[in-house]
Every structure is written in C-alpha cells, then in structure tokens.
N, C-alpha and C positions, 0 to 999 in steps of 0.2 A: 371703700376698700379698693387697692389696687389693682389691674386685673393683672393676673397671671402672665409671666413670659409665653410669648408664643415660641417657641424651641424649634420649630420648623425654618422660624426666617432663620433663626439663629444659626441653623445648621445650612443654610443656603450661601449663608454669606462666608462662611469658613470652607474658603475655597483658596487656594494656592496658586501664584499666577508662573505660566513655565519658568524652570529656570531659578525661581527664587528659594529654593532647600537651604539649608542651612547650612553657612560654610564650615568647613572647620574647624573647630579653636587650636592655638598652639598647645601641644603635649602638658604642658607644664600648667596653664590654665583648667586643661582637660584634668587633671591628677590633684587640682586642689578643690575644684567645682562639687559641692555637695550634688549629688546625683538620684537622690530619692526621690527627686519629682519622677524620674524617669520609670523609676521601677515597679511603684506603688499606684496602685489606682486612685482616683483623685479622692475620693472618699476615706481610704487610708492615711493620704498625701494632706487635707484635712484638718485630719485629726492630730497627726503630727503637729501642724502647726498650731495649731490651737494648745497641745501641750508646750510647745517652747514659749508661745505669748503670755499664755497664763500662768507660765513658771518666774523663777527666776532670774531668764534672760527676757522676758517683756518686762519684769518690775525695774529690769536697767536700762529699759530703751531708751526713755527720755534723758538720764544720765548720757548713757551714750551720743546721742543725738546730739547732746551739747560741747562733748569730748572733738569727737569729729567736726563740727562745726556747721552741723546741716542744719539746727537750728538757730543761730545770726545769720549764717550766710541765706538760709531760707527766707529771713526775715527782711534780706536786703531788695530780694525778687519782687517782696510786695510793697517797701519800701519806696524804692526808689520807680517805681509803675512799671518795671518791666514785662511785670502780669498786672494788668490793670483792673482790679475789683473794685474801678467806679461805674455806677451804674447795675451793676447785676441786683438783681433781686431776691435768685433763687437757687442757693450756690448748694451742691456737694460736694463734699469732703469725703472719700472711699479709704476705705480699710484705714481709718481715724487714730488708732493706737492706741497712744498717752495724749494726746492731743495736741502733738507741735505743730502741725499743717494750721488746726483750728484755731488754735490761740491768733496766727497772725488774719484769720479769713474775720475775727471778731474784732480784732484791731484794725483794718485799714479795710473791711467793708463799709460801706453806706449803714448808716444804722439802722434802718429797715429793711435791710436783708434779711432773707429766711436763710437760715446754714441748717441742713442736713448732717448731720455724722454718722457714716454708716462702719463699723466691723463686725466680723465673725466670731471674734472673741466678746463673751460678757464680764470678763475681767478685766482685758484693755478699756473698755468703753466705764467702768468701773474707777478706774484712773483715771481716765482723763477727765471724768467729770467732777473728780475730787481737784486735779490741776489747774481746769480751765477756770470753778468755782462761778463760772457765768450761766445765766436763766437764757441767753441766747437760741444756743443751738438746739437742734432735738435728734438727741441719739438713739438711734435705730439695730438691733443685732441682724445683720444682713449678710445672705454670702453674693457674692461678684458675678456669678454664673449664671442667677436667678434673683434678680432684682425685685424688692414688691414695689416700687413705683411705677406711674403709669406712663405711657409713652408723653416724651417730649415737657417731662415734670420741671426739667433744672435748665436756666440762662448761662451757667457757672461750675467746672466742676473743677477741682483737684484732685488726681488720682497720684499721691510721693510711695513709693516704692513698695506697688501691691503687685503689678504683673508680675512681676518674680515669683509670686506662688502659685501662677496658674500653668499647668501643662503645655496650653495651647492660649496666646493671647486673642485669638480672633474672639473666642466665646465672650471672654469679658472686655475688650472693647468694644463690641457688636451689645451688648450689653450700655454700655456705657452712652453711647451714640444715639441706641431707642431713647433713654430717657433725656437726652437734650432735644434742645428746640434748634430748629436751622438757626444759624449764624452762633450758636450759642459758642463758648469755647472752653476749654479744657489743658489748664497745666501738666502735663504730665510728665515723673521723673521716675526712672527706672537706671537699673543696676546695669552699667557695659560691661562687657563681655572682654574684661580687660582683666590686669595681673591684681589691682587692687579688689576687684568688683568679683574676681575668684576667691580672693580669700572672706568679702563679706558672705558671699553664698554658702559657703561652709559654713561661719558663725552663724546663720539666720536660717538654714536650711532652704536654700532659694534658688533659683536659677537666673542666667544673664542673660542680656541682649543684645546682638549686633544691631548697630545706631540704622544701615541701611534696609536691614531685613525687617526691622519693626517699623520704619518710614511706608513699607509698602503695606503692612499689617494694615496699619492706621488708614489709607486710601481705599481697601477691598473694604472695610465698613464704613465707609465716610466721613472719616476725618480726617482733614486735609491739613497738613503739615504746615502752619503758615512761617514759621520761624522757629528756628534753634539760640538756647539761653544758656548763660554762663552765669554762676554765681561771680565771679571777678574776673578782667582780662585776662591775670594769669590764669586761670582755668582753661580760660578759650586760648593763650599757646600754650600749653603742657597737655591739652586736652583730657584735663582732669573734671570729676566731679558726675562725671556717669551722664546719663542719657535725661537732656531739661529743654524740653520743648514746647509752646504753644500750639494747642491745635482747634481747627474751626469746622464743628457741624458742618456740612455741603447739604 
C-alpha cells in the first residue's frame, strides 16, 4: 500500500518567488475565461468537473481531440522522438481521459514498460479502457492533489492538459515531482493564456497559463525546464498550440 502524501512538504514548497504574481490577461481574454476555478473551493471546483467529464462533453472528448488535431499531432511528439519513451520503464499517464496520451505511451513505449493511468473520473477511465481495448496499462481513479503512489514511483510521466483544473499548480506539480525518480522526466502540455486557450477554458471549464510564470512553478518544485516543443514549425512561428514542454526531475 502506498504511503500517504506528506501535505506538509507540500505546503513548503508552494511558495512564490518576489515579483512572480500573475500578470494580467488582456480584457478580452479576461471576459471569455471560465472563471469558476476562482470562485468555488476546490472541492466544489471538483465536482464540477467530474460533472462535465462524466457528461456529455467528456463522452466528446476523444472526438474532439481528433477535430482539433491534438491527437496526430500528439502522436507526431512520440513519433518522431521528440519526447523520447525509449528506455522508460515506468511511465505515468495523469488525468488519462478517453485515453489519447495512452494510446500513443502503448505504441512507441518499450514493451515492458509499466503505464499507469491515472483520473478523477471513473467514467473517463471507463472509456478509455473500452478505446484503448489493451491489457497494458493499469488504471487507477486518482486525484492530482493527493497521489496514492509512493515517492520516487515513475521514470516517465505525461501530464496533456490536467493543470488547468487545479487552483494552484504548485500543489500538483509538487505532487508530480515526489513521485518521480531524479533524472526522471515529464511531458507536460497545458492551455496558454492566449485568445484560443480563452475560449477552450470556457468549453472545458478550466483555467490558463502564462508560459513564463509556470516556467518558474516548475523550478520552486524541481522540475527543471529542459526544453520547449512544438507540435510542427508552424506552431513554433504562429506560437500556436499552448504550453509543450519537457521537464527533468533535479
């Protein structure tokens, strides 16, 4: 059995360094940005989401995902080794979905990888083990805050577009971080704090991030930034495609 988050370190390390507050968004991002993370205690905040995943708008995600293009273009990331999941052993998959991250962590792992899939919803994780139809992975109903893994558990993690529902990202990267092993590393893609990434946060009830102020997030828990990813060059000049970064346990 796993032991218990210590919530003490947790709360040690959600600390803010001078200076780094939250800039502003333009009015207009500000005015389309669902704002219910803000209002609602997180336990309310939650529960919401658990109601739009297990509705409706989760039984479209994967539709979605493929409309938008986040799963080929996802698919191109592990593809072509720009996150390289040779070698890992012991990979996590966070807030799993319908299982678009997993599908490609089962294709272009090592075949004796362990994959983890962990979410909050037991109706996403309901789906995607009807989608994935693989004996692989093992899905776990987990929330982000309070991990039951044990420290330093995964070589490997993908975290595609879960901080967006947390208040405060220190808590769940500081999370994230325990259970990797030094050098391990971690895909991570989150929603910018841009005109496009305004209007997903309304559809999905979620919140954004500024690319520099979550750079520093990542360093106060020990994950150090190693490089910034593009799903195709034009991304990287249109600087489309939201926040896709590698990051390495210190």
């Amino acid at each position: 059995m796993a032991p218990k988050t210590d919530h003490r370190r947790v709360s040690r390390v959600r600390r803010h360094v001078p200076g780094s507050s939250e800039r502003p968004k333009p009015v207009l991002h500000r005015l389309l940005e669902n704002r219910q993370i803000g209002r609602l205690s997180l336990e309310e905040y939650q529960e919401k989401v658990r109601d739009v995943y297990d509705g409706p708008q989760g039984a479209l995600l994967a539709t979605c995902s493929l409309i938008s293009l986040h799963t080929p273009l996802g698919a191109r990331l592990f593809r072509e080794r720009k996150f390289d999941l040779r070698g890992a052993r012991r990979i996590l998959d966070v807030g799993s979905g319908a299982g678009q991250i997993a599908r490609h962590l089962i294709k272009y792992s090592d075949r004796e990888a362990e994959i983890t899939c962990f979410d909050m919803s037991h109706e996403m994780l309901r789906r995607a083990r009807n989608r994935l139809k693989s004996s692989r992975p093992r899905f776990v109903v987990a929330d982000l805050t309070r991990l039951p893994f044990a420290d330093a558990s995964f070589d490997c993690v993908t975290c595609g577009y879960v901080l967006e529902h947390l208040p405060d990202a220190h808590v769940g990267l500081a999370e994230l971080s325990r259970v990797m092993v030094v050098g391990g590393r971690m895909l991570l893609l989150v929603t910018e704090d841009t005109f496009s990434g305004a209007w997903t946060s309304r559809m999905w009830c979620c919140r954004t991030y500024n690319r520099r102020e979550l750079a520093k997030i990542c360093e106060e828990v020990g994950l150090s930034w190693r490089r910034e990813l593009w799903y195709s060059p034009m991304h990287k000049v249109l600087r489309a495609g939201g926040i896709c970064v590698e990051l390495v346990k210190a």
